[in-house]
Steps between C-alpha positions, in 0.01 A plus 500: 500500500273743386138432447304628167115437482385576084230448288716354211817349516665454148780243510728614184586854295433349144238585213230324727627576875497918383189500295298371770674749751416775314199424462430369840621830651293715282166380610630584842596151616842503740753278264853371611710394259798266536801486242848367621663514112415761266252708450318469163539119527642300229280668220690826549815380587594188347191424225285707312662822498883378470394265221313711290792803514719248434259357191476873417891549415512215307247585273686826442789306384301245321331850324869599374554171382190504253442849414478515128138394495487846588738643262756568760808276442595228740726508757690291745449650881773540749345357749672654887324132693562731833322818380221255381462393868547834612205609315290181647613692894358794395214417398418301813630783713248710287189290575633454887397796663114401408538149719769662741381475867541914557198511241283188697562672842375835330150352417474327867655162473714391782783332311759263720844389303487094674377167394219378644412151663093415654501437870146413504168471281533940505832617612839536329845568632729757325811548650455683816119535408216299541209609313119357546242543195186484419572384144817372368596485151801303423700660152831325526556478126744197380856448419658329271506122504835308467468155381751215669748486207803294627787768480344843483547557864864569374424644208455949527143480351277782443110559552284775428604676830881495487488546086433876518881514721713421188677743340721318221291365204523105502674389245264223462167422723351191571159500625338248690139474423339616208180686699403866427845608710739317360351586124489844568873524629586308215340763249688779674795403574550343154369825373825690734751267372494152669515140370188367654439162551141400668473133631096371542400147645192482312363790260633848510219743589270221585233629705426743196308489207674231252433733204610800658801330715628356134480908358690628767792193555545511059554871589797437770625227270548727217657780674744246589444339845562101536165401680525056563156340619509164682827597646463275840769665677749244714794689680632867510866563532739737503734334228658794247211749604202350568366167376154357460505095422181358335323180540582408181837534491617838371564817696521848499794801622444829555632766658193606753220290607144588546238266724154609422268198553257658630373647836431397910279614737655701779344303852806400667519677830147601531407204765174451307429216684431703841209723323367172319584577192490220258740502223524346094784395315445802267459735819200568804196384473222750429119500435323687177538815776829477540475401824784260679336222725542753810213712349693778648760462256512570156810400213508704152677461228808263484392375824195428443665250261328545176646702231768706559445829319516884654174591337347171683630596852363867398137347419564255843551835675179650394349197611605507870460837540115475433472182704732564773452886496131574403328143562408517184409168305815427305686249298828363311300219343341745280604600166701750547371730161191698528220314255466719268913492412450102446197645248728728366769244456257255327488247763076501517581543894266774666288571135218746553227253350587214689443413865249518740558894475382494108207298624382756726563801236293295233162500752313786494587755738197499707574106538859511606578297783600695851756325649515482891748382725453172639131471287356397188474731223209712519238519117268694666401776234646863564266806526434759218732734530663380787768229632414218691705549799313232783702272735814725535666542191581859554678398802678240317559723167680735759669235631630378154610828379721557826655193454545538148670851518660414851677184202583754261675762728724211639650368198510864384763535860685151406593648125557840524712510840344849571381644831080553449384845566456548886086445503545165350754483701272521753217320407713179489694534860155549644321292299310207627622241268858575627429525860262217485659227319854524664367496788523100480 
C-alpha cells in the first residue's frame, strides 16, 4: 500500500470538495483529493446544471405556446423528448472540462478515483492508498432519500440521478414530493408534453415563503399540472403502469414515477467512528468553524448537515480554506452577506450610524478610542498634527492589514479557480501563516 503524507485531504469532487481544492492548492498548500463517482458531483451531473437545461427547453416550448403577447402567433411545439435530453448532455459535457480531474492535476492537486474510509483520528484509506493529513475536509454531498413505501422496491422508480437517462417522454409523471425538485420537473416536463401529477404529504413548497410558494404552485396549476396536498402516500405498485394509493382512499396511475422527497447525507462507509467523528440525524456534527469533533476534520456543505445549496458549500469552502489554510479567524455561523448588502437590502443589519463603529465616528477625532489587543481602549488625547501610536498599534495595524488582505486574496482563489501570479504565489507557499499553522 502506498503511503501519501498531505497538507489537505478533501474527501469528495463536488461544489464544496473542488472549491476548497482549488483554493487550498493556490496558496501553496499540498491537497489530495478523493472522488470514486463523478467528477463535478451531483450539482454538475445530476442537479443544478441538468435541471436548469432541462427547465430551459421547456420554457422554449412554453414561449411558442404563448407568443401573441408579442405579436407573433402561437404555436404548438414538436417537442423530440430525446433531443431535449440530448441538449441537457451537452451542456453538462460543456461545463465538465472546468471540474474534470486533467484540469485539478494541472493546478497541483493530486486527484485519486476511490472512496475513502478513516483509519484513525488523521489517516484515510483509498484503495491501494493510504493518505495522512494535516487537515481533512469531508465534502461527500447527499443522495437522494427513499422513503419505506410498501411496494416501490418493485416498482422502476426514478430520482434525480437516473431521471436525466430517459429518452421517451412519459406519458404521464407522478412525482413524489412536492419540494423544489419535484416542482421544478413538474414545470418542465409539463411544459415538453407530459401529464404531471405531483403527490405532497403536507404543503407543496413548504419550506418557502407561503405568499410566494402560493404564486408559483397557481402558476403550475394553470399551465395544467394536477398538484394534490395532504396526499399521505400508502403503497406503490406496479398495477397498469405505475400506481400510487392514498391514505384516503383514492389513487393515482401513471406511466413513470418520480421519488423526490428530499435528500441524505452521504456517511456510509466512511468509518467515522474510528476518527471520532460524531454524527446528527441531518448529517456530522460541526462547530460555528466548521470543524467536526476531531478538530482535524472539517464537513461543508451537505455534510455539514445544514442547508443543502451549491452556493452554501461554495461560502463553506471559503470558510475552511481561511481556517484550515491561513489560520485565519473564520466562521459559518456568520451571516453570510457583507453588512452593507443587508443595508442595501433594507434589513437595518450593518447601518453606518449604528453600532459601536458609529459611536466612535461621532467622538471627535482627537478622542477616538485606540483599540489594543488584549487591553482597554486607550482616550488618551492624540498630538497636534500627529497620531497617537503608543503601546504597539503599528505593530498590530500591520498585523491587521496582513490578515485582512491575506482574507481577501483567499476567497479571491476559492471563486475565481485561477492560478495567482507566481510572487503571490510565492508569498503564500513561504509564508508563515501557511508553514506555521499546519504545522499542527
Amino acid at each position: 500500500m502506498e503511503r501519501i503524507d498531505t497538507d489537505i485531504l478533501v474527501l469528495g469532487a463536488g461544489s464544496g470538495g473542488l472549491s476548497v481544492a482549488a483554493g487550498a492548492v493556490q496558496m501553496g498548500a499540498r491537497v489530495v483529493l478523493l472522488e470514486g463517482a463523478e467528477m463535478g458531483g451531483d450539482c454538475l451531473n445530476h442537479g443544478c446544471v441538468p435541471s436548469k437545461a432541462l427547465i430551459a427547453a421547456g420554457k422554449a416550448a412554453h414561449g411558442m405556446r404563448h407568443a401573441a403577447a408579442f405579436g407573433i402567433a402561437n404555436a404548438e411545439p414538436q417537442v423530440d423528448y430525446a433531443a431535449a435530453m440530448g441538449h441537457v448532455r451537452g451542456v453538462i459535457e460543456t461545463i465538465a472540462p472546468v471540474d474534470s480531474q486533467d484540469r485539478f492535476e494541472g493546478l497541483g492537486v493530486r486527484v485519486i478515483r476511490h472512496y475513502g474510509r478513516f483509519v484513525s483520528d488523521r489517516a484515510v484509506e483509498a484503495g491501494p492508498y493510504r493518505i495522512t493529513a494535516r487537515r481533512i475536509v469531508i465534502a461527500t454531498g447527499s443522495s437522494p432519500a427513499v422513503p419505506p413505501i410498501p411496494g416501490l422496491e418493485r416498482v422502476p422508480y426514478l430520482t434525480n440521478e437516473s431521471l436525466w437517462d430517459l429518452r421517451a417522454r412519459p406519458d404521464h409523471l407522478l412525482i413524489i414530493g412536492g419540494g423544489p425538485i419535484g416542482i421544478e420537473m413538474a414545470q418542465a416536463h409539463r411544459r415538453l408534453g407530459s401529464r404531471v401529477t405531483v403527490l405532497e404529504g403536507a404543503r407543496a413548497l413548504g419550506r418557502e415563503d407561503p405568499e410566494a410558494a402560493a404564486v408559483v404552485l397557481a402558476q403550475l396549476r394553470a399551465e395544467g399540472v394536477e398538484i394534490v396536498e395532504g396526499a399521505k402516500v400508502e403503497a406503490v405498485s406496479a398495477e397498469g403502469g405505475v400506481t400510487v394509493s392514498l391514505g384516503d382512499g383514492r389513487s393515482c396511475t401513471g406511466s413513470h414515477l418520480l421519488v423526490a422527497v428530499g435528500r441524505r447525507v452521504n456517511m456510509d462507509g466512511l468509518d467515522l467512528d474510528r476518527a471520532g467523528i460524531e454524527t446528527t440525524p441531518t448529517g456530522i456534527r460541526v462547530d460555528d468553524s466548521l470543524k467536526t469533533t476531531n478538530r482535524r476534520v472539517y464537513a461543508i456543505g451537505d455534510a455539514a448537515g445544514g442547508m443543502q445549496f451549491t452556493h452554501l458549500a461554495g461560502y463553506h469552502a471559503g470558510i475552511v480554506v481561511r481556517s484550515a489554510v491561513l489560520g485565519l479567524p473564520a466562521s459559518g455561523k456568520d451571516r453570510p452577506y457583507p453588512a452593507h448588502h443587508l443595508h442595501r437590502a433594507g434589513t437595518g443589519a450593518g447601518r453606518p450610524d449604528r453600532g459601536r463603529g458609529a459611536r466612535r465616528a461621532r467622538q471627535p477625532p482627537d478622542r477616538r478610542p485606540i483599540r489594543h489587543r488584549g487591553k482597554r481602549p486607550c482616550h488618551r488625547r492624540a498630538p497636534k498634527g500627529g497620531f497617537h501610536q503608543g503601546h504597539g498599534c503599528a505593530r498590530q495595524a500591520r498585523r491587521r492589514h496582513h490578515r485582512r488582505h491575506a482574507g481577501r486574496r483567499a476567497d479571491r482563489a476559492v471563486v475565481a479557480g485561477h492560478r495567482q501570479r507566481p510572487e503571490d504565489e510565492r508569498d503564500f507557499r513561504h509564508g508563515r501563516a501557511l508553514s506555521h499553522h499546519l504545522r499542527g
